[in-house]
C-alpha positions in Angstrom: 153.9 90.3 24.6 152.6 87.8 27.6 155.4 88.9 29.7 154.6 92.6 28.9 151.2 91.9 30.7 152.3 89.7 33.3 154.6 92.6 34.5 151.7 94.9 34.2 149.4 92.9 35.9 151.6 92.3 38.9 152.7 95.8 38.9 148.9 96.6 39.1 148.2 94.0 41.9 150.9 95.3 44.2 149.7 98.6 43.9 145.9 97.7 44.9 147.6 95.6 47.6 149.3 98.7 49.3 146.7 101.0 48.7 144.3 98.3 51.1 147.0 97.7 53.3 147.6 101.5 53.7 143.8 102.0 54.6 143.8 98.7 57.5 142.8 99.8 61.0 146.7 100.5 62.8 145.5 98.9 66.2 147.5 100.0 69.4 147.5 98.4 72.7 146.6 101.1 75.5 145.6 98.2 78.1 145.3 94.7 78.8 142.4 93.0 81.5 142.4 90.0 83.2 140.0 88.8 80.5 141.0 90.8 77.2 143.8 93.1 75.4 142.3 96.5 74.5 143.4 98.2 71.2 142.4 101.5 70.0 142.6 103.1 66.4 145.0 106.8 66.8 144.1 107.3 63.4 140.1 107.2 63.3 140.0 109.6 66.5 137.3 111.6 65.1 135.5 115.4 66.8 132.0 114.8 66.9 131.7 118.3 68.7 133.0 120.8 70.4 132.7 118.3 73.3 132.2 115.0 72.1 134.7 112.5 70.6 134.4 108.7 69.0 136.9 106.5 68.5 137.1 102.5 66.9 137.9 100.5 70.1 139.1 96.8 69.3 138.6 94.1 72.5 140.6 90.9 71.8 139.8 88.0 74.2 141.4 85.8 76.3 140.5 82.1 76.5 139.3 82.4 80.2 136.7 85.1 78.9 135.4 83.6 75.6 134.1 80.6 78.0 132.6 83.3 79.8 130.8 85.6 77.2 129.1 81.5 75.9 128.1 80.7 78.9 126.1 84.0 79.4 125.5 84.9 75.3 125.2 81.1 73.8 126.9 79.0 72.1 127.2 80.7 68.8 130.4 82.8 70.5 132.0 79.6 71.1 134.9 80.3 68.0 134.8 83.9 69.5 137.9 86.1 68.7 137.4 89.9 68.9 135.1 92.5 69.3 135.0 95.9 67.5 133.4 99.2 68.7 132.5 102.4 67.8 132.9 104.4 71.1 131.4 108.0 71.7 133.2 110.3 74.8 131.8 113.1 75.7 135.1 114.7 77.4 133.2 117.5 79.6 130.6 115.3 81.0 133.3 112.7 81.7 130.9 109.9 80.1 131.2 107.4 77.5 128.4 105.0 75.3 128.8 102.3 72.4 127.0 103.2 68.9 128.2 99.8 67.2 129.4 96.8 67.9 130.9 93.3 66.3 131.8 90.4 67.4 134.3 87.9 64.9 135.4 84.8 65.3 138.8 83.0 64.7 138.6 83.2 60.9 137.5 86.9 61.2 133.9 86.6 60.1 131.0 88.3 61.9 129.2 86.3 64.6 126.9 88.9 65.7 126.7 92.9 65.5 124.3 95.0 67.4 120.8 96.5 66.2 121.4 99.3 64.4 120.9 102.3 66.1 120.5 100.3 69.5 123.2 102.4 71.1 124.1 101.6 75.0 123.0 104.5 77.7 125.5 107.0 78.2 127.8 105.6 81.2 130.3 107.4 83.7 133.6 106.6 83.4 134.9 104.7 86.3 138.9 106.0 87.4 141.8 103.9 86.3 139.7 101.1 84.5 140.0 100.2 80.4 137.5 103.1 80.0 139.1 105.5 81.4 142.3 105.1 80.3 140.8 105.2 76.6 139.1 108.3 78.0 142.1 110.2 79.2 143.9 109.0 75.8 140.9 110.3 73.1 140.0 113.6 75.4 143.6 114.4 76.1 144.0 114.3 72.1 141.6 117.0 71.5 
């Protein structure tokens, strides 16, 4: 009778193991910066509008660039890791603005996230930079 449940319960726990895994964020490298590798999510491209599309932007740093971001944000980013975004395109005005943001550290907890609803100014994209490459890649998909 014990083993009866054992082989339930494991049968259960693998299941809600795949179902998590099978929802996790598929990251994919579209660029890498002299400070970072950039990583976007193909499957949480998402129309807004006819002419506006967000997509979950992942920025994982390099060494060189986490002494950087403490030196000019504190010392609170020192275990700094990666930083996750919630981008917004809008592919007719060629423009771009962040509506979230998180930083984590090594261990993959939350040092800081931005103000909610404290979104960034909408920006122009700049040609052949992280942006717009990430620009051509969302806008293209639409």
């Amino acid at each position: 009778m014990k083993r009866r449940y054992w082989i339930v319960f494991a049968a259960f726990g693998f299941i809600v193991f795949f179902a998590l895994v099978s929802h996790a964020a598929e990251w994919k490298l579209f660029a890498t910066s002299e400070g970072a590798s950039h990583y976007y999510d193909p499957q949480r491209i998402k129309h807004v509008s006819k002419d506006t599309m967000q997509v979950w932007k992942k920025m994982v740093f390099k060494e060189k660039s986490i002494q950087d971001v403490v030196k000019m944000l504190g010392p609170e980013f020192k275990e700094l890791s990666y930083e996750i975004m919630l981008c917004e395109y809008n592919c007719d005005e060629k423009n771009h603005r962040i509506l979230s943001s998180k930083f984590y550290n090594k261990k993959r907890s939350v040092i800081h996230t931005s103000p909610k609803g404290s979104f960034s100014p909408w920006g122009f994209i700049i040609p052949d930079s992280v942006d717009g490459t990430l620009f051509n890649i969302v806008c293209g998909s639409r």
